[in-house]
C-alpha positions in Angstrom: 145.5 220.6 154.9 147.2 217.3 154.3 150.1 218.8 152.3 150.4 221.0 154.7 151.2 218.4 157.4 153.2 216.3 154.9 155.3 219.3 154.7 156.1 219.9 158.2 156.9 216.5 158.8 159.2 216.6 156.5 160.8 219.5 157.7 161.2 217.8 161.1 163.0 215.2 159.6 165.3 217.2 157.8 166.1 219.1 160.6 166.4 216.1 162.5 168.9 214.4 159.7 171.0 218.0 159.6 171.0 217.9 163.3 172.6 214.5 163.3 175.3 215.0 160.7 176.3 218.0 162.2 176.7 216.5 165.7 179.2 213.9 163.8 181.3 216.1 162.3 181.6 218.1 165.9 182.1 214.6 167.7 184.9 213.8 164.6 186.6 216.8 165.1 187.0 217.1 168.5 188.5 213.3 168.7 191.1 214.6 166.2 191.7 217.5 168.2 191.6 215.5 172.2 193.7 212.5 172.7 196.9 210.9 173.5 199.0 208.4 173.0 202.2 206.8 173.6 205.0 205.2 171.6 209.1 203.9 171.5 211.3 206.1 169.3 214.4 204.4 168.2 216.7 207.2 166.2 220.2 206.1 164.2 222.4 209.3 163.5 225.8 209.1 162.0 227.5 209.7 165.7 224.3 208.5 168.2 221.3 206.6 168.7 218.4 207.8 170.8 216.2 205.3 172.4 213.4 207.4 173.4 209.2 206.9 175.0 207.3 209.6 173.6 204.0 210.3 175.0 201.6 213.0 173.4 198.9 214.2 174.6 196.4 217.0 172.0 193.6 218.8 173.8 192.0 221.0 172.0 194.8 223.4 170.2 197.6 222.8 173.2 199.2 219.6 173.8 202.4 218.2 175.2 205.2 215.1 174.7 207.1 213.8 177.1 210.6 212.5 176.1 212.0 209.4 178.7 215.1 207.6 177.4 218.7 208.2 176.5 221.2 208.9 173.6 224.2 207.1 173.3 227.4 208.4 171.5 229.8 206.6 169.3 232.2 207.2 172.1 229.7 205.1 174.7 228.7 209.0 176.3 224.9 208.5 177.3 223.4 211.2 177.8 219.4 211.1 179.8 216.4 212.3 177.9 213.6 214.1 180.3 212.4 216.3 177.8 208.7 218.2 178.7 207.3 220.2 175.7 204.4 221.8 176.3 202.8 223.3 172.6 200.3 224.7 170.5 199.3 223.5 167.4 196.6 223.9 164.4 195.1 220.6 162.7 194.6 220.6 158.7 192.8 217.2 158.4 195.9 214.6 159.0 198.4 217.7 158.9 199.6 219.3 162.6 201.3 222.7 162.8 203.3 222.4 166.1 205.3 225.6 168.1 206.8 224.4 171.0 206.0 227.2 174.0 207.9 225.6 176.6 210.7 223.2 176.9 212.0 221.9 180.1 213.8 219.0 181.4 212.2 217.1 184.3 215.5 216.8 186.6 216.5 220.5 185.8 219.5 219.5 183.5 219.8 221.8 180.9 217.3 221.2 177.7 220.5 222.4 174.9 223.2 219.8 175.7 225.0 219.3 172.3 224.4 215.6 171.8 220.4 216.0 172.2 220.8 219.2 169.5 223.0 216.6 166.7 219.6 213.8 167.7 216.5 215.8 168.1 214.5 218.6 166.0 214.7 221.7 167.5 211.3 221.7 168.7 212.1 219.2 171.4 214.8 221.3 172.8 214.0 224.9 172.8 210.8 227.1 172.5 208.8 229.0 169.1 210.5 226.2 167.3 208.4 224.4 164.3 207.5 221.0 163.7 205.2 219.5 161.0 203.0 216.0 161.7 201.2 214.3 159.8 199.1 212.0 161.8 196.7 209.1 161.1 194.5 207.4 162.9 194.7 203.6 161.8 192.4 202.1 165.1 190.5 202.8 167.7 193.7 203.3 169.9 196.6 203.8 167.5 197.7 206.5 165.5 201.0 206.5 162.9 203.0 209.9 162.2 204.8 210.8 159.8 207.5 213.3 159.1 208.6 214.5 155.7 206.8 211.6 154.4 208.5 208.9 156.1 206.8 207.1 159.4 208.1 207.9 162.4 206.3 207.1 165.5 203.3 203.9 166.1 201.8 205.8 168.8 199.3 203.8 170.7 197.0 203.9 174.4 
């Protein structure tokens, strides 16, 4: 009879050991998968620099960045940045597969002026366009990405 006892205690406590591990790894992904974040983007291209806030939001497997700034020709044109693009995306560990689904510019200027297409990736100006991030979470409240292996954006609350 007392084997019998040991027993089911112990299979309480296994249960309650599996229960907990598996309310972690739910509690871990969904953090990964629902926050946001903001950071500066500086850009140098050969004929512009972009000075850009970038501000992304991930909830669940649709998120958005907002775009506030401006580029700045070699010729002194400056051009506003009020980029809205709303997307989905699908998380591999660090790696985030974004399509932009809708891109649209907050003052109703046009999204496919020809200096924001020689600064930006496509998926900032138009929709069903790509984009590959790999991010980390280095605190609490700070994330880096990385593009094509290189750092690209300190995003922080």
């Amino acid at each position: 009879m007392r084997l019998k006892n040991n027993t089911s205690w112990l299979l309480v406590g296994l249960l309650i050991i599996a229960s907990c591990i598996a309310a972690v790894k739910i509690y871990l992904y969904w953090k990964n998968t629902h926050f946001s974040c903001t950071g500066e983007l500086i850009l140098h291209r050969k004929d512009n620099v972009a000075n850009v806030t970038m501000q992304y939001v991930f909830n669940g497997d649709t998120g958005a960045v907002l775009l506030r700034g401006e580029v700045i020709s070699n010729n002194n044109l400056v051009e506003q940045v009020s980029q809205n693009v709303f997307f989905d995306f699908q998380r591999k560990g660090n790696d985030y597969f974004l399509i932009s689904k809708s891109v649209t510019d907050s003052t109703g200027s046009p999204t496919d002026i020809p200096l924001l297409k020689r600064t930006f990736p496509l998926f900032y100006l138009e929709p069903d366009a790509k984009f590959f991030l790999n991010i980390k979470q280095l605190t609490g409240s700070s994330w880096l990405f990385t593009t094509s292996r290189s750092p690209s954006l300190l995003c922080s609350k």
